[in-house]
C-alpha positions in Angstrom: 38.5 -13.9 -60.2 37.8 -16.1 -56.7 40.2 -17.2 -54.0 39.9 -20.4 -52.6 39.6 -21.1 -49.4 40.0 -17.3 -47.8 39.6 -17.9 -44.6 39.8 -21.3 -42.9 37.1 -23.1 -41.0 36.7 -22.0 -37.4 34.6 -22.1 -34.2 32.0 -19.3 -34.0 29.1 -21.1 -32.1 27.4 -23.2 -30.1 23.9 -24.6 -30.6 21.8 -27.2 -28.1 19.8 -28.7 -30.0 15.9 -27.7 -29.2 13.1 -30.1 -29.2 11.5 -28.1 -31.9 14.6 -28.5 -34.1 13.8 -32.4 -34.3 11.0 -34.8 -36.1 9.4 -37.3 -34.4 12.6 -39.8 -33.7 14.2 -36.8 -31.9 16.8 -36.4 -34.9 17.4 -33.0 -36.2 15.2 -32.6 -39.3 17.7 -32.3 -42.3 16.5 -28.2 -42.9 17.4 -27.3 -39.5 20.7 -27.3 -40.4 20.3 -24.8 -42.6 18.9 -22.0 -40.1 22.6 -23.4 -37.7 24.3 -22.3 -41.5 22.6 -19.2 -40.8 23.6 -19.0 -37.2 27.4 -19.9 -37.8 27.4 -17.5 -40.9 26.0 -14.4 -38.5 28.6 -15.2 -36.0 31.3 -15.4 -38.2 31.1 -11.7 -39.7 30.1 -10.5 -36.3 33.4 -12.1 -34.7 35.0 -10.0 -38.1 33.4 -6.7 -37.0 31.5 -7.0 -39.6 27.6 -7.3 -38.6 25.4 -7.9 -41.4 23.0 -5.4 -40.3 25.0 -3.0 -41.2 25.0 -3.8 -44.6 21.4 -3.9 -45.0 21.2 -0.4 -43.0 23.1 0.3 -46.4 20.3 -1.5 -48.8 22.8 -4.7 -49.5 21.2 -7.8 -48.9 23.2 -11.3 -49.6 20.7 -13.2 -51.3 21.3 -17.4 -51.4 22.1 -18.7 -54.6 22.6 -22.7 -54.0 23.0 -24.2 -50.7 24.2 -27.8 -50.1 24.4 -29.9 -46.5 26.0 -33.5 -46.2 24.6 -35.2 -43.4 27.5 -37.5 -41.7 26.0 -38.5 -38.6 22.6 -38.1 -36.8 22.5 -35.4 -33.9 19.2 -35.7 -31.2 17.5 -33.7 -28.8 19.7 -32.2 -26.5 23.5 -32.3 -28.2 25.4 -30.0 -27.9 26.7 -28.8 -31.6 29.8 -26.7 -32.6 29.4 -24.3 -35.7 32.5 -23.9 -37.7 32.9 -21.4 -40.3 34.7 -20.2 -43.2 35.1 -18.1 -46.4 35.6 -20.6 -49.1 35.2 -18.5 -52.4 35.5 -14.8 -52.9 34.5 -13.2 -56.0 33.3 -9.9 -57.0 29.8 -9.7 -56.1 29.5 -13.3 -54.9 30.6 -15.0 -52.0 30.7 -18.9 -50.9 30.7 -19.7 -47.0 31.7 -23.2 -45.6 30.3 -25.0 -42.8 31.0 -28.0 -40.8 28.6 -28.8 -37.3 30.2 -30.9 -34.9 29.6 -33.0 -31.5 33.1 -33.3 -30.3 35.6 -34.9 -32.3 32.5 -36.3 -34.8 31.1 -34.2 -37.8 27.4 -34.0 -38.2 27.2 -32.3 -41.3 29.0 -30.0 -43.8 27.9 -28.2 -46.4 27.9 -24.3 -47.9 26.0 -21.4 -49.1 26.9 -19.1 -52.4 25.3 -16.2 -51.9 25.4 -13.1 -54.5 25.3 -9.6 -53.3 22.3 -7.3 -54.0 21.0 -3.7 -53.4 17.2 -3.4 -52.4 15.9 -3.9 -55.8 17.5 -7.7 -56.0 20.3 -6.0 -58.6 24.1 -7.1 -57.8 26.6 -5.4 -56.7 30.3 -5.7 -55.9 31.1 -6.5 -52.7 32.3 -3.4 -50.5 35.8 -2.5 -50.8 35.8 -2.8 -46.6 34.6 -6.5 -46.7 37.1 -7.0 -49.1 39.6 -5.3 -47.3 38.5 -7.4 -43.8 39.3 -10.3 -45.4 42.9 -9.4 -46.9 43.4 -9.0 -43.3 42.0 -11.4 -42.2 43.8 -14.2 -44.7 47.4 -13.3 -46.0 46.4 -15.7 -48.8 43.9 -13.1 -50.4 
């Protein structure tokens, strides 16, 4: 079974965007946005209390299954980016993760990763009953 939309899109950080994040007409290059996915997902489970490297100090890893980014507008060198966050789907060994970067009121680019859970031999596993248990606190919707 998966829940939509567990917990809604929210601030977690902020990004300036780095030269070295940019090709040669000082637009971000479309896979940076994936390593900012990255960024806002960390954030987000840290903000929860729950910091990812505590699950792999437990041998759980969650592994990327697809990964999709619509690009809306064009940030440059030097913006300043907001990375929103969210739990969109919730199921019992796989989780999806919304994002959405803005610059101000304008959305650069949304997208999300799925992302199964597995143990150090790439095998799934459920996710941990106190993940599951963050997030029914976290959403009264779960």
């Amino acid at each position: 079974m998966t829940t939509t939309m567990v917990l809604p899109l929210a601030p977690v950080a902020r990004y300036r965007v780095l030269f070295a994040d940019c090709d040669p007409m000082r637009i971000v290059y479309y896979a940076s946005y994936f390593r900012l996915f990255e960024i806002g997902r960390a954030e987000l489970f840290r903000g929860l209390g729950h910091c990812f490297a505590d699950y792999v100090a437990r041998g759980l890893y969650l592994a990327v299954v697809s990964a999709s980014c619509r690009y809306r507008r064009p940030a440059r060198y030097d913006d300043d980016l907001e990375i929103r966050c969210g739990v969109r789907a919730l199921g019992r060994a796989r989780i999806t993760i919304a994002y959405e970067i803005g610059r101000g009121d304008e959305v650069v680019v949304d997208g999300e990763t799925e992302h199964a859970l597995v143990d150090d031999d790439g095998k799934p596993q459920r996710l941990p009953a106190d993940f599951r248990a963050l997030l029914a606190g976290a959403s009264p919707d779960l």
